[in-house]
N, C-alpha and C positions, 0 to 999 in steps of 0.2 A: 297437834295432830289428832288425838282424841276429838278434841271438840269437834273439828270439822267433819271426824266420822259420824260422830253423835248428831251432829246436824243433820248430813246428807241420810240420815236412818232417819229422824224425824221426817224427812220430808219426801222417803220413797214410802216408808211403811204403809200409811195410809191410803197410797193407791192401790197396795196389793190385797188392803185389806178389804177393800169397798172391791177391788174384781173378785177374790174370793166368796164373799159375800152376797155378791152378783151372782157366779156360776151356781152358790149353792140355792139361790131364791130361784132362779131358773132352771134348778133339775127340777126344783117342784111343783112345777105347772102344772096343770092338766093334761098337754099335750108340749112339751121339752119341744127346744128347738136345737139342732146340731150344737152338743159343747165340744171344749177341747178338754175336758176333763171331766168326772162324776161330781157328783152334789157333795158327796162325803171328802172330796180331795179339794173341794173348790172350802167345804167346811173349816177344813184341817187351815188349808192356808190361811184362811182367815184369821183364825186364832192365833197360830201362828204368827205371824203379821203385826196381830192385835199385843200378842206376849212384846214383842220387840220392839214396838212402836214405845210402851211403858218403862222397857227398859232404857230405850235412847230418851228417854225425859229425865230419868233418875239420872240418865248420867252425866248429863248437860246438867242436871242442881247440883249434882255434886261436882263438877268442874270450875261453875260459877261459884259454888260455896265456898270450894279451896281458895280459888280467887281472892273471893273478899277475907276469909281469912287473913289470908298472906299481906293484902297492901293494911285489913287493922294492926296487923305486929309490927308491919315498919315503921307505921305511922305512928305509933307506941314507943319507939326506939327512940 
């Protein structure tokens, strides 16, 4: 069940980090065009985003790591 979360995080984070990222390059145009959000909240999300995208990778190595752990001790047995 983890893993499939860790997954489905790897593979949404990245879209909200590149719209975040988006809104904040386009508060700072010259001339902004209508957001649904400020530069600074489109910033936040980014990182944001950016932080959790890092953690669902850690956490999917450490799910696989246990993995392989586990079948080297049986196979040891």
């Amino acid at each position: 069940m983890k893993v499939l979360l860790f997954a489905i995080g790897t593979a949404v984070m990245p879209i909200l980090m590149v719209f975040g990222f988006g809104i904040y390059i386009a508060a700072n145009q010259p001339a902004p065009p209508p957001l649904i959000m400020s530069g600074g909240a489109g910033m936040t999300l980014g990182l944001v985003s950016l932080a959790g995208f890092l953690a669902c990778i850690v956490g999917l190595h450490r799910a696989y790591m246990a993995r392989q752990r586990a079948r080297l001790e049986a196979a040891e047995d």
